[in-house]
N, C-alpha and C positions, 0 to 999 in steps of 0.2 A: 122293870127288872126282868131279866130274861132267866128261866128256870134250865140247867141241863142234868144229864142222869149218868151217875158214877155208874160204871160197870160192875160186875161182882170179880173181874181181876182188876178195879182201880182204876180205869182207863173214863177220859172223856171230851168229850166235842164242845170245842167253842164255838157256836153258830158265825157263821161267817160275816154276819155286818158286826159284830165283837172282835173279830181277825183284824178286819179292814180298820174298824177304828184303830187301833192299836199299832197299824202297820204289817202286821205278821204274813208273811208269802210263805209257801211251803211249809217244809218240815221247818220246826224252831226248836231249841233246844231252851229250855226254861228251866228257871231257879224259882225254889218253892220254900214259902217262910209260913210258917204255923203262928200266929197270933192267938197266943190261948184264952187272952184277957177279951179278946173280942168273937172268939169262936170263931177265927175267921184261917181260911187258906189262902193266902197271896200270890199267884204268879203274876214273874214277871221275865220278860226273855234275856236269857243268858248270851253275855259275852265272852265269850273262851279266844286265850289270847296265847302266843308262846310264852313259855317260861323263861324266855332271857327276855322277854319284856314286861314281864312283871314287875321290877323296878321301880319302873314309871307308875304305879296305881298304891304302892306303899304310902302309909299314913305320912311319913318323913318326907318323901317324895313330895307329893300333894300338899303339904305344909309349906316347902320350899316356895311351891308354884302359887299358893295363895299367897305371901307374901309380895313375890315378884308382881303381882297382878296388882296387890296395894300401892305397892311401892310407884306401878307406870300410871295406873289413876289419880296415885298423888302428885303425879311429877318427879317424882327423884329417877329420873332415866339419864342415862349417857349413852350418847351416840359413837360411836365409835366407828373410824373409815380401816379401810383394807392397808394404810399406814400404822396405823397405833393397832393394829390387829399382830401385825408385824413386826414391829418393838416389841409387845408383848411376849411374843415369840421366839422372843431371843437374836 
């Protein structure tokens, strides 16, 4: 266990073979969750996305997409060519 030391404005260094495991290269921007039942601080690195792509990470979203993934696991897929794309289509 690697020990590091909070500053007194709150700042702190993750020693670098902690960076490397992790992946992290330069500045990272991190998301921080307070676990009070275990006295614990969590980071973890932040992905910051446009807001007209936000969509795609909604619970509804994401449910959709779980499904779809059940669904070609199980088999229920159709294939579908660049003709019946075009029926489709009016």
């Amino acid at each position: 266990m690697k020990t590091v030391t909070v500053s007194s404005s709150g700042r702190l260094t993750l020693p670098t073979e902690v960076r490397r495991l992790i992946g992290l290269e330069g500045e990272t921007e991190m998301e921080v969750e307070v676990d009070e039942a275990s006295d614990a601080v969590i980071l973890r690195p932040a992905v910051l996305l446009r807001r007209e792509d936000a969509w795609a990470y909604t619970p509804e979203h994401r449910d959709l997409l779980a499904r779809a993934h059940r669904d070609s696991r199980e088999g229920r897929v159709r294939e579908l060519g660049e003709g019946d794309l075009e029926a489709l289509g009016g």
